[in-house]
Kinemage of the C-alpha trace (Angstrom):
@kinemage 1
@onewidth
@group {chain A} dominant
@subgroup {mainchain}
@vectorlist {calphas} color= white
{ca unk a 1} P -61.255 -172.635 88.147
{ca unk a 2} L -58.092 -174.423 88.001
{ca unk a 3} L -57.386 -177.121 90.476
{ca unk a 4} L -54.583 -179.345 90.931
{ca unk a 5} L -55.647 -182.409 92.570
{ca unk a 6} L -52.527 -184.488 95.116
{ca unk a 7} L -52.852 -187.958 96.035
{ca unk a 8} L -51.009 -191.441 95.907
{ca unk a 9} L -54.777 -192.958 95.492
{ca unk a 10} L -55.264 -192.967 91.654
{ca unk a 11} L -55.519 -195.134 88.930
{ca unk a 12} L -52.849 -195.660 86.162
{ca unk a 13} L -52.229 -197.896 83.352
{ca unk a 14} L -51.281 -200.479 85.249
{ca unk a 15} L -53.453 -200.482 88.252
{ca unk a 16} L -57.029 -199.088 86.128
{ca unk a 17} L -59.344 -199.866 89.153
{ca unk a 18} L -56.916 -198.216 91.852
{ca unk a 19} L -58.983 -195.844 94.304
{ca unk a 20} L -61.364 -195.381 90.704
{ca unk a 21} L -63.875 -192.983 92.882
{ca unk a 22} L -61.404 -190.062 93.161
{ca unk a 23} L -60.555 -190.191 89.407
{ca unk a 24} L -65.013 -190.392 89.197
{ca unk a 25} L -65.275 -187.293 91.720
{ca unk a 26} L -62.570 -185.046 89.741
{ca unk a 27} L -62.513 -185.640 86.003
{ca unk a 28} L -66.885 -185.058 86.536
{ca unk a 29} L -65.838 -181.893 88.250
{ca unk a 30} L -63.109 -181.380 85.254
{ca unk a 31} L -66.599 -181.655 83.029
{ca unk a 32} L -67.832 -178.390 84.513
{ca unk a 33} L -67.928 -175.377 82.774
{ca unk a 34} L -64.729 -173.464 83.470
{ca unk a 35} L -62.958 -176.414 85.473
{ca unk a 36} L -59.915 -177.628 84.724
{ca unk a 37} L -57.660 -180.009 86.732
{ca unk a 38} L -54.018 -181.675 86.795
{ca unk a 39} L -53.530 -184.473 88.927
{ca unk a 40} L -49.591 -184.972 90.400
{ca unk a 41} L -49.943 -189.192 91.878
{ca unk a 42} L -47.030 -190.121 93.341
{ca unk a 43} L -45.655 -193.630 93.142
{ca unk a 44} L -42.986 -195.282 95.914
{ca unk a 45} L -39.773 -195.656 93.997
{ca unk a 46} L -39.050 -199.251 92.996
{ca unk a 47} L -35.647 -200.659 90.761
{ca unk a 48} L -36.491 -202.459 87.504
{ca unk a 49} L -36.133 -205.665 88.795
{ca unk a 50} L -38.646 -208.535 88.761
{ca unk a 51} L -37.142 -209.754 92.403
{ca unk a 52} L -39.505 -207.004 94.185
{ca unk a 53} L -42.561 -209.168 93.277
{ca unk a 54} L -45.563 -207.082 92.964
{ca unk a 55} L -43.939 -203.897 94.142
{ca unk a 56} L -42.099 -204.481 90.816
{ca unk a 57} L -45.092 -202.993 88.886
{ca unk a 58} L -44.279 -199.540 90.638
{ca unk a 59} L -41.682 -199.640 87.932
{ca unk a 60} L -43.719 -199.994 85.283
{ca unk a 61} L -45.824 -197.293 85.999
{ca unk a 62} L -44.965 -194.369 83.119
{ca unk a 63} L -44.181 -190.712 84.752
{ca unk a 64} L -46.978 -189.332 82.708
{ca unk a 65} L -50.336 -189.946 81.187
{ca unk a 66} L -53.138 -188.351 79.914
{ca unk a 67} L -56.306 -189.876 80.825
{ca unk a 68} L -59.368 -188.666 79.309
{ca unk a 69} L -57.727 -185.784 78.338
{ca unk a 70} L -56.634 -184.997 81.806
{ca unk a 71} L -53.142 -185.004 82.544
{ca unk a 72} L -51.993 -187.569 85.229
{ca unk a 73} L -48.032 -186.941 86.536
{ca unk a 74} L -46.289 -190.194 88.516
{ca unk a 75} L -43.564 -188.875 90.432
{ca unk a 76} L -41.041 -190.989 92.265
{ca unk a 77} L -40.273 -190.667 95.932
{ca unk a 78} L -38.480 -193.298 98.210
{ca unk a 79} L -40.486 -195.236 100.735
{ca unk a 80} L -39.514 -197.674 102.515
{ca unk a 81} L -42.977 -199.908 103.781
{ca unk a 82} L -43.453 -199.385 107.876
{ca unk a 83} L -40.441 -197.971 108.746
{ca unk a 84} L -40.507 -194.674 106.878
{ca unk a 85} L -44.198 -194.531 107.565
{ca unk a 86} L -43.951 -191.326 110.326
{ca unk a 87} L -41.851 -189.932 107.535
{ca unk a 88} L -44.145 -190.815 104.905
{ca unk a 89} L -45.543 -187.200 104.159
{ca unk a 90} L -41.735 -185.659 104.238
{ca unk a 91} L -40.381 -187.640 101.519
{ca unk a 92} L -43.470 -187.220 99.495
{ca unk a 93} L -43.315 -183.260 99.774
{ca unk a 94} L -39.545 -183.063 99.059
{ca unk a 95} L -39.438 -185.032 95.890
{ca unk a 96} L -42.984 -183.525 94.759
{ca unk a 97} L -42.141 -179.885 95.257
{ca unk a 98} L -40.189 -179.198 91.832
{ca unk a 99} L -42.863 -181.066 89.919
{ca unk a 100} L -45.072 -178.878 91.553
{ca unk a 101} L -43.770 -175.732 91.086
{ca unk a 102} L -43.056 -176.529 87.668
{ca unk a 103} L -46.610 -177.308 86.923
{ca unk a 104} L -47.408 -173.990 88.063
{ca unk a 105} L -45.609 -172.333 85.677
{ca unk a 106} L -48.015 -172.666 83.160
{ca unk a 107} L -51.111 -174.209 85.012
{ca unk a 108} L -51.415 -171.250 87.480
{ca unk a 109} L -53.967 -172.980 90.210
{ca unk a 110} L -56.503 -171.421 92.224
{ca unk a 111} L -56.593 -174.323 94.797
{ca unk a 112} L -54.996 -177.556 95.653
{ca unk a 113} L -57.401 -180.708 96.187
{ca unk a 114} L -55.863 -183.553 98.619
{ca unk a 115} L -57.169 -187.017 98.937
{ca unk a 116} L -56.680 -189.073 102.220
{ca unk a 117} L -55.549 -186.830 105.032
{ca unk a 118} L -52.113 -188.656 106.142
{ca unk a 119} L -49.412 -188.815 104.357
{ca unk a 120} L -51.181 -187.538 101.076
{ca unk a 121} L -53.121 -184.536 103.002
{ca unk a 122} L -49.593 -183.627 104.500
{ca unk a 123} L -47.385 -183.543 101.641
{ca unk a 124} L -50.726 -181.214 100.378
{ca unk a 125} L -50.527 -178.927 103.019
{ca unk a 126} L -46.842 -178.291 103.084
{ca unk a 127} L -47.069 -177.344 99.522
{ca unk a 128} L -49.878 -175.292 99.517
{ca unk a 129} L -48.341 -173.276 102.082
{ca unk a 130} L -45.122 -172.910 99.761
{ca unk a 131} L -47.181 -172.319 96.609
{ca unk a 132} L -49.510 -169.889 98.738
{ca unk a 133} L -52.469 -171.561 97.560
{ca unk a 134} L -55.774 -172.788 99.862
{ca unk a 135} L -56.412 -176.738 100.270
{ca unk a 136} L -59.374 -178.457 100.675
{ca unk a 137} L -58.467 -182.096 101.942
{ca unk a 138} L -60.790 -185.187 101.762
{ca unk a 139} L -61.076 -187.840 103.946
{ca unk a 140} L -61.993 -191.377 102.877
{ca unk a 141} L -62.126 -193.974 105.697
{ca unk a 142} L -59.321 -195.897 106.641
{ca unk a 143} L -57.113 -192.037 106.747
{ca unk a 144} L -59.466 -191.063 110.209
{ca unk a 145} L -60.649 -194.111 111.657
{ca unk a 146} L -57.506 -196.309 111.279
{ca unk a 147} L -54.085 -194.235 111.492
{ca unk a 148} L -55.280 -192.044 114.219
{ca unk a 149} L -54.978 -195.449 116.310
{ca unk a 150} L -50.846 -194.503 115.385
{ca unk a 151} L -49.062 -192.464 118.720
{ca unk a 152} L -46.510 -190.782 116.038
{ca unk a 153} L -49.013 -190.203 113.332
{ca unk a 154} L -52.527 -189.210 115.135
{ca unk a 155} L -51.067 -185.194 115.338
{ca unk a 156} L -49.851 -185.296 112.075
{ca unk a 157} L -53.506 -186.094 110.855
{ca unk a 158} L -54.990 -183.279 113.828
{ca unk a 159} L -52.252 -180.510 112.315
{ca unk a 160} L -53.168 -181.436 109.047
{ca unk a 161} L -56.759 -180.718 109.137
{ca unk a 162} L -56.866 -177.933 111.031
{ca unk a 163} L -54.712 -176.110 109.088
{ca unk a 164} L -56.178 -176.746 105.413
{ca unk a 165} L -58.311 -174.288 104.541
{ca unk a 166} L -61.574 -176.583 104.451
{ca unk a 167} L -62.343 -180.540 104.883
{ca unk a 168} L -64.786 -183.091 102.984
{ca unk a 169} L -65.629 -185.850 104.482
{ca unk a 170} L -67.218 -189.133 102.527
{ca unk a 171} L -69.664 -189.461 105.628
{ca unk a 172} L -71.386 -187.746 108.566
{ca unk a 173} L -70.116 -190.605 110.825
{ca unk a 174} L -66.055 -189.843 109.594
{ca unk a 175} L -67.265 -186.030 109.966
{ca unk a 176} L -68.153 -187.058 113.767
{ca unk a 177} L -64.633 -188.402 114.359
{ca unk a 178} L -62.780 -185.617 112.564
{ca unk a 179} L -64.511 -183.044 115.000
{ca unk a 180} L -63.818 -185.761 118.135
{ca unk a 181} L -60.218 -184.810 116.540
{ca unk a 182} L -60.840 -181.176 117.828
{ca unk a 183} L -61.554 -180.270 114.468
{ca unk a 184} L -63.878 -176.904 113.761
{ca unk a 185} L -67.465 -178.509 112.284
{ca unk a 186} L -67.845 -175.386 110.313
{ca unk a 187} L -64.573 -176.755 108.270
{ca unk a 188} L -66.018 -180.042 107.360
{ca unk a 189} L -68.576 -180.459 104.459
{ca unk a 190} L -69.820 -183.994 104.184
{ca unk a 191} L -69.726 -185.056 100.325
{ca unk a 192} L -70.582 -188.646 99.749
{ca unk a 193} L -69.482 -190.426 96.798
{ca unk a 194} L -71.642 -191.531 93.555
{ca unk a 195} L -72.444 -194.419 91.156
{ca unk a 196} L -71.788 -194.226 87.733
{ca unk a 197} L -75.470 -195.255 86.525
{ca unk a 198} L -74.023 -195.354 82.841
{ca unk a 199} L -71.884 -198.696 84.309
{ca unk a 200} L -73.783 -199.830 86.497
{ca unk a 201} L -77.644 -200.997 86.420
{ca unk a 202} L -79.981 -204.309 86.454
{ca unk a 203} L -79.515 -206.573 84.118
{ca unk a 204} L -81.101 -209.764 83.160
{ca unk a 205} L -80.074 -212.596 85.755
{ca unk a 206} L -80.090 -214.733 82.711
{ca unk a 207} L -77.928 -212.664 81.104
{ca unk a 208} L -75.384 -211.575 83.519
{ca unk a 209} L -75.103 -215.959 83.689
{ca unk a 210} L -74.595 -216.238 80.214
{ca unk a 211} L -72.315 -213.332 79.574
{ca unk a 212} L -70.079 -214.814 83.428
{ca unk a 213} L -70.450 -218.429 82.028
{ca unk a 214} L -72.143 -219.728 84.660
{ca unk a 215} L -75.021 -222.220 84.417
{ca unk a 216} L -76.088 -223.563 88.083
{ca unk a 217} L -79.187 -222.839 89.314
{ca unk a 218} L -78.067 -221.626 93.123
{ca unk a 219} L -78.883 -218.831 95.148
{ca unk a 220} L -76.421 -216.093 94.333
{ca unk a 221} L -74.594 -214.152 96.978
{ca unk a 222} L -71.807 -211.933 95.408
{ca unk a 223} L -69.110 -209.884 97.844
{ca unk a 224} L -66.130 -207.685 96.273
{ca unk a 225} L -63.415 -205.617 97.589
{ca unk a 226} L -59.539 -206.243 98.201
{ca unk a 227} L -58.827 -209.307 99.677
{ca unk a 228} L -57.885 -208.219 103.407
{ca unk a 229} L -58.625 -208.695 106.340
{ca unk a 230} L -61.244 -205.641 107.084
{ca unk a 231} L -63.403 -205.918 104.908
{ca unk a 232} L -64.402 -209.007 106.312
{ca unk a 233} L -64.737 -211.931 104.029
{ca unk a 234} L -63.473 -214.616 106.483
{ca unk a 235} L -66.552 -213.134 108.425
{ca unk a 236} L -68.980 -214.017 105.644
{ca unk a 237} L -67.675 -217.774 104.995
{ca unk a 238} L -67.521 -218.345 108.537
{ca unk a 239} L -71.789 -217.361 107.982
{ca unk a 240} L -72.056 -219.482 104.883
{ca unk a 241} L -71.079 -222.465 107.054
{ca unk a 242} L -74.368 -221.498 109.063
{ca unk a 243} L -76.511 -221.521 105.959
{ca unk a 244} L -75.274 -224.339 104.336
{ca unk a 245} L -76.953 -227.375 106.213
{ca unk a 246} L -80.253 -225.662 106.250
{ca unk a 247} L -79.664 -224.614 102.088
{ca unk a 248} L -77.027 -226.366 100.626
{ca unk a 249} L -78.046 -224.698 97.286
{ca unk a 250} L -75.852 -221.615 97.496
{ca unk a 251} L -73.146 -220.131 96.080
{ca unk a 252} L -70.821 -217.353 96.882
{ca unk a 253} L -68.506 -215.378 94.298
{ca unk a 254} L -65.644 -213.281 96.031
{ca unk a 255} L -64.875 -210.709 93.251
{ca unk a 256} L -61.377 -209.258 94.163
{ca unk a 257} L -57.409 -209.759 94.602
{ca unk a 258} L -55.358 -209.314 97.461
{ca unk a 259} L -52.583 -210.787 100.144
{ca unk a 260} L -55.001 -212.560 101.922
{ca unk a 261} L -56.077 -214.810 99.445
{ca unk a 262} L -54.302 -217.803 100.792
{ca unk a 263} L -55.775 -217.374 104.050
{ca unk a 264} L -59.283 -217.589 102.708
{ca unk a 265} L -58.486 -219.761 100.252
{ca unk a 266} L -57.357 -222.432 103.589
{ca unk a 267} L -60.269 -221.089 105.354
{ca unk a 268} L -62.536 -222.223 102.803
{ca unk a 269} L -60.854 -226.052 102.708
{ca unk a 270} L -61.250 -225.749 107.109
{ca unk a 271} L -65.137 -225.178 106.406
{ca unk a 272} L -65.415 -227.833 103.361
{ca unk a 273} L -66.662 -224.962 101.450
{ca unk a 274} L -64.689 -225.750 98.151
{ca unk a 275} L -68.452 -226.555 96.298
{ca unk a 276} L -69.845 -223.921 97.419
{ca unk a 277} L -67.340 -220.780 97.384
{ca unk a 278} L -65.477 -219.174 93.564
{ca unk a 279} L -62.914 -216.793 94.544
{ca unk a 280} L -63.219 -215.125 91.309
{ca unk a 281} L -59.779 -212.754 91.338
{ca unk a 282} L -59.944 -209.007 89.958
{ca unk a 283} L -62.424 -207.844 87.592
{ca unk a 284} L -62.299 -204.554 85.376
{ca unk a 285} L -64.452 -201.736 86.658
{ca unk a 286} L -67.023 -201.956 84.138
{ca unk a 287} L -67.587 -205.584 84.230
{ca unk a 288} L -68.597 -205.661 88.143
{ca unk a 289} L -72.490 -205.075 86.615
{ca unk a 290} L -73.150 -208.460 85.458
{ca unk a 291} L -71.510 -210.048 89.229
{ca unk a 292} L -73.808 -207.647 90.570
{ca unk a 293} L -76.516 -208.343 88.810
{ca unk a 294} L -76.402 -212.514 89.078
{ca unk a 295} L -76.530 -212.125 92.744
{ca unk a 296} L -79.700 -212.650 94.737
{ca unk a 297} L -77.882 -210.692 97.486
{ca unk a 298} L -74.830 -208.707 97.749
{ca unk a 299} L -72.830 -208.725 101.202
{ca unk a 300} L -69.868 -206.762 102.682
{ca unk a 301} L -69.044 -207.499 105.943
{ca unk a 302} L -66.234 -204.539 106.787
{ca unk a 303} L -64.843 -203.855 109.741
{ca unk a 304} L -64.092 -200.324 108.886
{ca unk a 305} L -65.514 -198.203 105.662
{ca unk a 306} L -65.750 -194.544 104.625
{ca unk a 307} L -68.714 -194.933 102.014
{ca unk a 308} L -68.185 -198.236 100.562
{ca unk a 309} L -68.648 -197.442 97.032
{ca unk a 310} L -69.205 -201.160 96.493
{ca unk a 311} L -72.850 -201.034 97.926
{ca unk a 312} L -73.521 -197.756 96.137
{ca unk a 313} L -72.722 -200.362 93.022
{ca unk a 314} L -74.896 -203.354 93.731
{ca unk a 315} L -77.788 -200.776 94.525
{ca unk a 316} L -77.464 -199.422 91.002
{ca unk a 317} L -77.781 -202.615 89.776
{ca unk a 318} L -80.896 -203.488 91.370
{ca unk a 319} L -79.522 -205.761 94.294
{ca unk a 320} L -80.039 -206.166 98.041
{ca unk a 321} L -77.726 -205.231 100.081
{ca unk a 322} L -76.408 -207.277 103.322
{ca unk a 323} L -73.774 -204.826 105.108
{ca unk a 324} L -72.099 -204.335 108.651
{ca unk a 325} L -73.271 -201.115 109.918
{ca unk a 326} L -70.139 -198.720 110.315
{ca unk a 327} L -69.322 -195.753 108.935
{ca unk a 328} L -71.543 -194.601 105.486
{ca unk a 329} L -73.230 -197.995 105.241
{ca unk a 330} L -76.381 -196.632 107.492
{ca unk a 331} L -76.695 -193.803 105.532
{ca unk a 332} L -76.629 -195.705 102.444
{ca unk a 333} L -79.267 -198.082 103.396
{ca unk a 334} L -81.790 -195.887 105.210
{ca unk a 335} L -84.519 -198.378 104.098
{ca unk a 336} L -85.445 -201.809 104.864
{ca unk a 337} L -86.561 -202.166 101.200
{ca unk a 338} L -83.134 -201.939 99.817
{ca unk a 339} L -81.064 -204.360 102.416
{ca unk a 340} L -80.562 -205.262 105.962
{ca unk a 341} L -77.634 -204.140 108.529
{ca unk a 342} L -75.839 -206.392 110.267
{ca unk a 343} L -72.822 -206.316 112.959
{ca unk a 344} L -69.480 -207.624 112.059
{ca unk a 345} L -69.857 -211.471 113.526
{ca unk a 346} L -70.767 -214.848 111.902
{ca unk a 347} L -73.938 -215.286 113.599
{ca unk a 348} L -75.481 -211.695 112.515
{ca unk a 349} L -74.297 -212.005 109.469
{ca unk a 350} L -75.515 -215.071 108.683
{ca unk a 351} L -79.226 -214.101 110.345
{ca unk a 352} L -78.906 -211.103 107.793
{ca unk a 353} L -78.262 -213.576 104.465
{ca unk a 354} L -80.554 -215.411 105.673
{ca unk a 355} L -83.478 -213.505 105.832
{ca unk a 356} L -82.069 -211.287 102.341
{ca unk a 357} L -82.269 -214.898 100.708
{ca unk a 358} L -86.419 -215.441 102.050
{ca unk a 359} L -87.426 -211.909 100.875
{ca unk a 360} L -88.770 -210.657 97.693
{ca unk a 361} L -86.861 -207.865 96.993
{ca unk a 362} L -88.133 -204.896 94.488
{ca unk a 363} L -85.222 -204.597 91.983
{ca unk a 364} L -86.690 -201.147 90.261
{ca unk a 365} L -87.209 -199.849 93.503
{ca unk a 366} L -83.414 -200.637 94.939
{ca unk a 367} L -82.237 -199.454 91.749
{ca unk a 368} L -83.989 -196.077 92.404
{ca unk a 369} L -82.885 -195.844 95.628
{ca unk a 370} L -79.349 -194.598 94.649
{ca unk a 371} L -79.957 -193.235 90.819
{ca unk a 372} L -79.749 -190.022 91.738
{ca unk a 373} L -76.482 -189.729 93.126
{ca unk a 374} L -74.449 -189.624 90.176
{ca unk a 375} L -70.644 -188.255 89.600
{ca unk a 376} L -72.093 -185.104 88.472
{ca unk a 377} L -74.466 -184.097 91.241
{ca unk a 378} L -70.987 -184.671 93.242
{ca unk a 379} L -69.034 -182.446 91.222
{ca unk a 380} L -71.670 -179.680 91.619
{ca unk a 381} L -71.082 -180.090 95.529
{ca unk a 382} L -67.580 -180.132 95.104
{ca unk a 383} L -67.348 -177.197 93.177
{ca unk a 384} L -69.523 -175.521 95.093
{ca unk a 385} L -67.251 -175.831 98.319
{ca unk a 386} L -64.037 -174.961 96.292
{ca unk a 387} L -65.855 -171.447 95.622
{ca unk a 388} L -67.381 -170.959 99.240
{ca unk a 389} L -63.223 -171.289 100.328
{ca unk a 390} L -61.917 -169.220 96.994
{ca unk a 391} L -64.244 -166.129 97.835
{ca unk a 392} L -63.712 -166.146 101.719
């Protein structure tokens, strides 16, 4: 089976930890005997020039790459941020279409796999229908429960999925909006994502210290994702002020980089929480174990999620979960054992922490909660929904 896989979501050499659980899903599935995949990734066009600030690194991004043996194309295609957005899936199509068709050439594909459903999902659909090709599109979160909120964009995303040829969703809660959509059921599969158990499991508190250089003695509590607004770390600060003047021996870690950094960062001077509070920046991928693995309790406190991939992470590695219960995160943790759900305000979050802090948690018994779910037993699910739509 030859797939080519279509989305802006991907890691490259200079972003390595960019959307890193659609690179997971497809080079497992790439593992499988008789798969093979080529990914086209698309990059906004950006000048050489260092005024552009961070969009400067678009630049730097090579046109090609082989990654694990895989081969990666970077196209260009000109975006300009907001106002081209209802135009978004146009300009990728147009300056994607030669690479395309030139791939084809001599990677004939059975099947083309999109990730996020607008503008990716688009640009997919427009050329499988030129290639003559089926699609099977994939929605991830913020795709569904976010830009369908948009008046010019919401029947883009409705068009889009009904006419690919089949749907996966991350979650059975992004499934039930997708068929609130008017979407058929019977064209949605729900595929959740996996943990890469070879990266991620418990290790030693004392070591995960040593190897982070840290030597206090505090309770641990440990949150990562991009700093933005959603996923709701003003939310969790906002709870440590709660828990401080009944335990002033905690510490939080915010693992993570982002545009909103400054805004925490002043949030965290508002609350007096400079002792108490290590924004900690970006870490690589496979480092994330030993933040995992220091923290007596891990907490994301999203507004909005497909399956957040971070909790699938901490789980691995043995650690309690504190999470606000949208989207996957309630069928993630089904059990009491393993965390504690919480709604997206101060005060619940903080009655979550604090209770997560008080309890003995079973480690070995978190850890098996999720080992099961690896990259591979995704892969077999994915492949096994590319041939149900190849032999219908």
């Amino acid at each position: 089976m030859k797939v080519l896989v279509y989305t802006t979501l991907f890691p490259n050499h200079c972003q390595p930890n960019s959307a890193i659980f659609i690179k997971k899903r497809m080079f497992h599935f790439a593992q499988l005997r008789d798969c093979e995949i080529k990914v086209v990734a698309p990059i906004p066009y950006c000048p050489h020039w260092s005024i552009f600030g961070k969009k400067y690194q678009y630049s730097q991004i090579k046109k090609y790459e082989i990654m694990d043996g895989v081969e990666v194309f970077h196209p260009r295609y000109p975006l300009i941020p907001k106002i081209s957005m209802p135009l978004h899936a146009i300009s990728l199509y147009l300056f994607t279409r030669g690479l395309v068709k030139k791939i084809f050439r001599t990677f004939p594909f059975d099947l083309m796999d999109g990730h996020y459903i607008y503008p990716d999902g688009l640009a997919a659909l427009l050329l499988s229908k030129r290639m003559n090709r089926p699609l099977i599109l994939s929605a991830r979160g913020s795709d569904i429960n976010q830009f369908t909120h948009f008046r010019s964009i919401k029947p883009m995303i409705r068009y889009t999925l009904n006419q690919a040829d089949h749907s996966i969703s991350v979650c059975n809660a992004l499934k039930q909006e997708m068929v609130a959509l008017g979407i058929d059921r019977g064209k949605i599969s729900v595929i959740p994502n996996g943990v890469d158990m070879d990266i991620f499991y418990p290790i030693d508190k004392k070591e995960a210290q040593k190897k982070l250089l840290i030597n206090h003695t505090s309770k641990v509590i440990v949150s990562v994702g991009s700093l933005i607004p959603r996923k709701g770390f003003h939310v969790i600060l906002e709870a440590l002020s709660r828990l401080i003047p009944g335990d002033s021996n905690i510490h939080l870690y915010i693992v993570g980089e982002g545009y909103y950094r400054s805004t925490l960062e002043k949030k965290i001077r508002d609350l007096h929480l400079d002792q108490q509070v290590t924004l900690v920046g970006e870490v690589a991928n496979n480092e994330l174990k030993f933040w995992y693995s220091l923290a007596d309790v891990f907490c994301l406190a999203s507004s909005r999620e497909g399956w957040a991939n971070v909790i699938m992470e901490s789980l691995a590695c043995g650690t309690p979960v504190v999470a606000t219960k949208v989207y996957g995160a309630p069928e993630i943790i089904t059990s009491s054992n393993v965390g504690i759900l919480v709604e997206n305000t101060p005060e619940s979050v903080y009655d979550g922490l604090k209770a997560a802090l008080k309890t003995p948690w079973n480690r070995e018994l978190i850890h098996a909660h999720v080992k099961d779910r690896s990259w591979f037993k995704v892969a077999d699910e994915v492949k096994a929904t590319f041939d149900m739509v190849l032999s219908s």
